[in-house]
N, C-alpha and C positions, 0 to 999 in steps of 0.2 A: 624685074621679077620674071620667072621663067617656070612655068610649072608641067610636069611632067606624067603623064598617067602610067604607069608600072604594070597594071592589069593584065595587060593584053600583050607583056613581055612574055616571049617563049624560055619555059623550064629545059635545061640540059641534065641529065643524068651524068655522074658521078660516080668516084668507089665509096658506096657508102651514104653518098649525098646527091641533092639538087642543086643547082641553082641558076641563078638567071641577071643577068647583068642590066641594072635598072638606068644608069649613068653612064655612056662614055665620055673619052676622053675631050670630044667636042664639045658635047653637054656640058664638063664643069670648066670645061677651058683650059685643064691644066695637064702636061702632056707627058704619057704614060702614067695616067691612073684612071681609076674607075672604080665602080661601086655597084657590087653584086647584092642578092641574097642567097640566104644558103637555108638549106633545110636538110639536117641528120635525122639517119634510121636507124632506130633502136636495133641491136642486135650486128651494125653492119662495122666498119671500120674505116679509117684513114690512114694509108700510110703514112711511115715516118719520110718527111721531107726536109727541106728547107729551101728557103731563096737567095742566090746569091746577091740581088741587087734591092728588090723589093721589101719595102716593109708593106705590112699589113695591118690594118684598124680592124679589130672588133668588135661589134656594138652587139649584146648578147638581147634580144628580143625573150628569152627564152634560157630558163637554166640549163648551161652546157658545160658539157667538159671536155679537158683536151689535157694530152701527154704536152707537156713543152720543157728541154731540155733535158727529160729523165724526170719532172716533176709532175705532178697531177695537179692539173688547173681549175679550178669551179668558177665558173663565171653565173653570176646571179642575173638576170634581166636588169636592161640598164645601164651593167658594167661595160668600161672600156677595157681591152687589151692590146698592147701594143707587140705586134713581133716583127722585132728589125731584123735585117739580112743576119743569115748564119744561126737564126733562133731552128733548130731542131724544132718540130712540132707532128702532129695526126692526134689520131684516139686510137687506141687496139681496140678497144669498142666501145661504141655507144649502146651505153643504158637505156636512155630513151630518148624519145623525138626532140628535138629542138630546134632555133633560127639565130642565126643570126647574119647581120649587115657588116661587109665587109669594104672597107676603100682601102683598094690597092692603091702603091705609091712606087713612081718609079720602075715599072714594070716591060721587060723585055723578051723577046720570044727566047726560049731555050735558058730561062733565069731559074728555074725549079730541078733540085736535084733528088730524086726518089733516094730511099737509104739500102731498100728491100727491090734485091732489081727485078724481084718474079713481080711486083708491083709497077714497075716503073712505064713511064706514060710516055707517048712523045706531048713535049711540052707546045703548047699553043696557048697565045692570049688569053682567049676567054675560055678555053679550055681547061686553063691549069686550075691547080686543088683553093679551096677555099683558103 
């Protein structure tokens, strides 16, 4: 048993969002993944991305929503959603606040492609988008 205190994990700012990486890859023992949380601003937005390697788990704390594929997604609290490599995803904007926990899977430096390149990021580990 291994238990972890999250509290005192430092928040990074985001386009749009927070978050703070509660798990590394040492933590669960499994190599290239990890497990953020994330926190959306009403009003703010996500660009459109994707990953080419990584999939993503999202555990929605908090009703949120997300563009994915061209589609409008509503995640209720509680919900899972899975986006495997190549899933297109962001919000053009969020409604309102929301969280959710994310485990990344598989994840490599330079594996996220921006769609919109006045957005685009240089990609880093724990830098890159929810």
């Amino acid at each position: 048993m291994k238990l972890y205190r999250s509290a005192k994990r430092e928040w990074a700012e985001g386009k749009g969002y927070d978050k703070r990486v509660l798990l590394e890859e040492k933590q669960l023992g499994i190599p290239g993944s990890f497990i953020q949380e994330v926190r959306f601003h009403a009003g703010e937005k996500v660009p459109q991305h994707y990953h080419e390697r990584t999939t993503e788990v999202f555990f929605a704390l908090d009703r949120a929503l997300f563009e994915i594929n061209g589609k409008a997604v509503v995640m209720e609290p509680e919900d899972v959603l899975v986006c495997e490599p190549g899933d297109v995803h962001g919000n053009p904007e969020i409604p309102q606040d929301s969280r959710i926990l994310v485990l990344k899977v598989n994840i490599e430096e330079g594996d996220t492609v921006w769609l919109d390149r006045t957005d685009a990021h240089q990609d880093q580990r724990h830098a890159s988008h929810p």
